[in-house]
C-alpha positions, 0 to 999 in steps of 0.5 A: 729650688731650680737646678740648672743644667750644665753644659759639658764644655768641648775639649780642645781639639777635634771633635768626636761627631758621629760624622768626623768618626765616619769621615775618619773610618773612609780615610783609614779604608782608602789608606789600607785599600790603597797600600792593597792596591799598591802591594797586589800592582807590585806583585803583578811586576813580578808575574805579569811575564810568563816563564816563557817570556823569560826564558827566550828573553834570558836565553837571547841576552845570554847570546848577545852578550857572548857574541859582544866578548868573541867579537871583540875577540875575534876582530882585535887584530883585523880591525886594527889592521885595518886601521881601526883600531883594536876596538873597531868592529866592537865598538860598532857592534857594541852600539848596534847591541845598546840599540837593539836591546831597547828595540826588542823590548819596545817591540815586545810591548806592541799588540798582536794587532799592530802587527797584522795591521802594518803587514802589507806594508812592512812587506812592500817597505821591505821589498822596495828597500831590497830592490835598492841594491841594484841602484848606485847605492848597492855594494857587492860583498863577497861576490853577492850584490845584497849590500847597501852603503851610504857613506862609510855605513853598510846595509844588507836590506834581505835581513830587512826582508825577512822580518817583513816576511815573518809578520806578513805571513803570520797576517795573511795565513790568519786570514785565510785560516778557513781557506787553508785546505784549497791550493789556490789560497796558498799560493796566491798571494803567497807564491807572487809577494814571498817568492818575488822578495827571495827572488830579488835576494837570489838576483843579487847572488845571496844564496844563503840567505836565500836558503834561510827565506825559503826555509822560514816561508816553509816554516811558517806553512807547516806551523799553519797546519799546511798538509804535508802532501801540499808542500812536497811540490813546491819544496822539490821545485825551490830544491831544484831552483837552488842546485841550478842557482848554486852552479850557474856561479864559478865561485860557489861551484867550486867550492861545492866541488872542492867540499866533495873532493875533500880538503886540500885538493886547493889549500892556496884557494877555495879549500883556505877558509873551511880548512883553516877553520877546521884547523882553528876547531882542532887546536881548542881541543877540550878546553880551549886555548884561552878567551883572547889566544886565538891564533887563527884570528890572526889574518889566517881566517877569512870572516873570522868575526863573521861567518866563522866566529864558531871556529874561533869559538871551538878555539878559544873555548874548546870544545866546551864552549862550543857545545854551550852555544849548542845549549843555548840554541836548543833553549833557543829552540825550546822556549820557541816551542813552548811558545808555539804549543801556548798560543791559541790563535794562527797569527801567533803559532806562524810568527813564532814559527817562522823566527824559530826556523830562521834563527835555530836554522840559521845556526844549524847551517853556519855551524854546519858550513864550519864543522864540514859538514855543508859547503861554505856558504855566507850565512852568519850565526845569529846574535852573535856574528858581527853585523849590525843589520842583522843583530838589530833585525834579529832581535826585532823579531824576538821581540814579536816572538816576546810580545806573543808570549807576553798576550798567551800569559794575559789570556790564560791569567783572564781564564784562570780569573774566570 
């Protein structure tokens, strides 16, 4: 008897083949590799920025969104007296604000090398936008020819100047590292670019700004490693150039007079705007007046959104909200440092510097001028005082300072991974 063989017939479906098996296998392991792939991506969200980056990126949001409620304070009734309605000077620095924080973020993405490539440049683009004041296009503001307006719109090209400044010195004395200790490598080309742009913001009558561009070219030499011995010299010469400057004008020396004199020597003239912001500082007492209920900003002020938006701070807010805006500019300070002592390399450690001294210092002379404790100079609190070019340029260079701690966190993920 022969037995045939049966044939086990297929079931419908797929087949279980030893390749389709495999074939299925791959599918699972990219399925899982990419859902991995996908996880680690949204971690890397999350840390990618150090909590350096976050702290100087809070802090100044923080600011600006502060500086948009006192403007908006401080402004109402100028504005409207100037037939701009109450929201006038706001809204203009609201948009300033909606361009500026994109600005910084932007710029805080850009590499180190970008920067130290387009040094000369910014520099040179700087400096010929600020000799623009001294043709038909410059407008004097306050006795000071640092102004340019187009239309009904105003420039003040020095804030312009000193972000070109900031990289173009964080360029050159990272070239030059090696040759640091020789003089002669300090001074050129540093002395005939730099002091050229601050000059030509000291012939326009500027001299605050002035003051703040000599301070933040000092900064960036000190946090290159400059020896202190170095800088005694030029440091006494720009101090005499600036008692010199400070009363070859009638204006600025009277008000030097009149702030060693003592107040009220000219209540009716130089002595009105620091008296009246003193009086502003006493009347918030502790805790203030009320957001809104200042009586100061009522056309008593001069600058009262501008120059002298703490004393309208020290009045609505008091006491308390003056010391937070101090609190804010240490951690201002704080997140810079920790920045600074984070970097590895000179273009980084000078850039930073350099914005550190710029904007705390900037703040320590515009809270000085309105506590008396300086004569009055027209220097405006950083990030918040109103004004357009200088919130925008401001917050561009944050966003370097951004970018710089952006690479740090990169460098030390890739030697912890090694």
């Amino acid at each position: 008897m022969v037995t045939t063989p049966t044939r086990t017939l297929p079931r419908f479906g797929r087949s279980r083949s030893p390749q389709n098996s495999k074939n299925s296998q791959n599918a699972q392991d990219a399925a899982s590799g990419s859902a991995y792939s996908a996880r680690i991506s949204l971690g890397q969200v999350f840390t990618a920025e150090s909590g350096n980056y976050f702290l100087l990126l809070g802090t100044t949001l923080f600011l600006v969104l502060l500086g948009l409620v006192m403007v908006l304070s401080s402004s109402s009734i100028d504005s409207f007296t100037q037939r701009q309605g109450f929201f006038g000077v706001f809204s203009k620095q609201g948009l300033f604000a909606l361009i500026g924080i994109p600005l910084m973020l932007v710029v805080s993405r850009l590499p180190i090398r970008f920067w130290k490539r387009w040094a000369w440049l910014a520099i040179f683009v700087a400096i010929g936008v600020q000799m623009l004041v001294f043709t038909p296009l410059g407008d004097e503001v306050g006795g000071n020819l640092n102004w340019i307006a187009i239309g009904s719109y105003t420039f003040q090209p020095s804030e312009l100047v000193k972000l070109a400044l900031v990289v173009w010195m964080g360029a050159i004395l990272a070239k030059k590292e090696m040759l640091l200790g020789k003089m002669g490598h300090i001074v050129i080309p540093i002395l005939p670019v730099a002091g050229g742009a601050i000059l030509l913001v000291l012939l326009g009558g500027d001299l605050g700004t002035v003051m703040i561009m000599a301070g933040l070219v000092f900064g960036a030499l000190f946090f290159a490693g400059i020896k202190i011995r170095m800088l005694i010299l030029p440091v006494i010469a720009g101090a005499i150039i600036a008692v010199i400057v400070a009363f070859s004008s009638a204006s600025r020396s009277d008000r030097i007079a009149a702030f060693f004199n003592g107040k009220g020597t000219d209540y009716e003239g130089t002595d009105w705007q620091a008296q009246h912001g003193e009086w502003a500082m006493a009347n918030g007492g502790v805790f203030g007046v009320g957001l809104g209920n200042s009586k100061a900003k009522w056309s008593w002020l001069p600058a009262a959104d501008n120059d002298y938006i703490f004393a309208i701070i020290g009045e609505e807010l008091g006491l308390v909200g003056a010391i937070v805006v101090l609190l804010l500019f240490i951690a201002l300070a704080i997140a810079f440092v920790r920045i600074i002592r984070s970097s590895n390399d000179m273009f980084s450690k000078v850039v930073t510097g350099a914005v550190m001294v710029w904007l705390v210092g900037q703040a320590f002379v515009n809270i000085a001028v309105v506590v008396g404790l300086l004569p009055v100079l027209g220097v405006p609190l950083p990030l918040i005082s109103s004004g357009g070019s200088a919130l925008l340029t401001t917050l561009a260079a944050i966003g370097i300072v951004l970018g710089v701690a952006r690479e740090n966190a990169g460098q030390s993920r890739e030697q912890a991974a090694r």
